[in-house]
C-alpha positions as CSV (number, residue, x, y, z in Angstrom):
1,X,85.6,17.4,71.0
2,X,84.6,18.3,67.7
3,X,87.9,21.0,67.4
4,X,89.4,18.0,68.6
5,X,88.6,16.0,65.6
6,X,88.6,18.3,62.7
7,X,92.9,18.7,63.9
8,X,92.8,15.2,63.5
9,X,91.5,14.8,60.5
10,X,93.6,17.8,59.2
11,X,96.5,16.3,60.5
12,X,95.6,12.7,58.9
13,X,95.1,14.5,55.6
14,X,98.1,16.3,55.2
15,X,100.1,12.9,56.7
16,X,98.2,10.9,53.9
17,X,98.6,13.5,50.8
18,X,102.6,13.6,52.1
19,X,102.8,10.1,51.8
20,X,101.1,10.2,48.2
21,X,103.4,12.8,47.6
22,X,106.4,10.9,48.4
23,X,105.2,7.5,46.6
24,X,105.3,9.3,43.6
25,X,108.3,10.9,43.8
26,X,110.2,7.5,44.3
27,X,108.2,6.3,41.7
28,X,109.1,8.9,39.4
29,X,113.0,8.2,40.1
30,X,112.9,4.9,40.3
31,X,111.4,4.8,36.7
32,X,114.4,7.3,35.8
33,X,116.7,5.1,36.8
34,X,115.9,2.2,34.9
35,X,112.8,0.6,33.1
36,X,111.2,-2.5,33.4
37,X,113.4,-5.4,31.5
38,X,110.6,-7.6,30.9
39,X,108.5,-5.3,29.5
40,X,111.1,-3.9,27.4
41,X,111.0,-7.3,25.8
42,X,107.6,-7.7,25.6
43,X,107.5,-4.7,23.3
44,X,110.8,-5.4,21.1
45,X,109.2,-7.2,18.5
46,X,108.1,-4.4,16.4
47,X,112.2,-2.9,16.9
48,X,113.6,-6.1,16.0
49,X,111.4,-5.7,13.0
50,X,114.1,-3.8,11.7
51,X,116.8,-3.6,14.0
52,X,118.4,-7.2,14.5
53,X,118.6,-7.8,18.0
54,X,121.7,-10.2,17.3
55,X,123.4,-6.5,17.6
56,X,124.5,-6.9,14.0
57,X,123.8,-3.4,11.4
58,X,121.8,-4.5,8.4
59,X,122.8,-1.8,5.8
60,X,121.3,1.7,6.9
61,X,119.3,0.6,9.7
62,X,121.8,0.5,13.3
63,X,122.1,-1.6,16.1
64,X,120.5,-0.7,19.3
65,X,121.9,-3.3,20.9
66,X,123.8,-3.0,24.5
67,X,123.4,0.9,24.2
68,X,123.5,3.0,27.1
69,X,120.0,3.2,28.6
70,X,120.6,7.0,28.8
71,X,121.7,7.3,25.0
72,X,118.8,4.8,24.2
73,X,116.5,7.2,25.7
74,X,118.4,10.4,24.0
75,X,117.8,9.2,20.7
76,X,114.5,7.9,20.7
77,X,113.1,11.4,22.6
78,X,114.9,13.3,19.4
79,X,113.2,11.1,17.2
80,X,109.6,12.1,19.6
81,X,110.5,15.6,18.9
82,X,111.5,15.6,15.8
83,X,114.8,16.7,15.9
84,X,116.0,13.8,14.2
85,X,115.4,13.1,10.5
86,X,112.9,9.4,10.0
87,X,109.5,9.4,9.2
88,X,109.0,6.0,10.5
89,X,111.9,6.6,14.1
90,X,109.3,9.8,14.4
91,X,105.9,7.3,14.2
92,X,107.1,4.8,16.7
93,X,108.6,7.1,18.8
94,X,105.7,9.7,19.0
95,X,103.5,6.1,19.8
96,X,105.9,5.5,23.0
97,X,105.3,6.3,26.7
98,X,108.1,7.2,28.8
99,X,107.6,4.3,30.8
100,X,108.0,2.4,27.6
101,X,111.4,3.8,26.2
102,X,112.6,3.0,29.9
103,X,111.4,-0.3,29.5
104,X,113.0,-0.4,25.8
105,X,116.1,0.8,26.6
106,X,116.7,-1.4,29.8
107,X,116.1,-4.6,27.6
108,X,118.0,-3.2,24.6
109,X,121.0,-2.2,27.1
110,X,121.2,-5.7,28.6
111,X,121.8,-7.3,25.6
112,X,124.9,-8.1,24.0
113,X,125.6,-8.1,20.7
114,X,126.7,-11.4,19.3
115,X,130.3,-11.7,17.3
């Protein structure tokens, strides 16, 4: 009975740590794929600080409106790494989870720039 149980529990253990396993990797994708809209608003205001979320360029600073969420993410992981030149792009940025610049760039990329 008792080799009978410790299989069990074996057998429970790996089933549970597989499932765990798999929850995360669809997590992990699923958060690749596109971030969460509403959060990405939520945390917008201190871009729009700067960048005007009409989608209109106000001298040096661009528009990150309706970008690719890909190119969204690009830019602002070049800024995290310092590949790209801003001491201020390199502050935010370095500040920013990956969960967050998901979230950023899915709100930035809905929105369309007015004309």
């Amino acid at each position: 009975m008792r080799k009978q149980l410790a299989t069990i529990m074996r057998t429970s253990s790996r089933a549970a740590l597989a499932g765990a396993a798999l929850a995360a990797l669809t997590a992990a994708s699923s958060a690749k794929a596109g971030g969460d809209r509403a959060l990405g608003e939520y945390l917008s205001a201190e871009c729009t600080t700067c960048h005007q979320v009409s989608g209109r360029q106000d001298g040096r600073i661009p528009s990150i409106v309706g970008w690719p969420e890909d190119q969204f993410v690009a830019v602002i992981e070049s800024y995290r790494d310092k590949h790209r030149d801003n001491p201020i792009m390199q502050t935010i940025a370095g500040r920013l989870t990956n969960e967050e610049v998901a979230a950023l760039a899915s709100y930035f990329g809905s929105l369309k720039p007015v004309r």
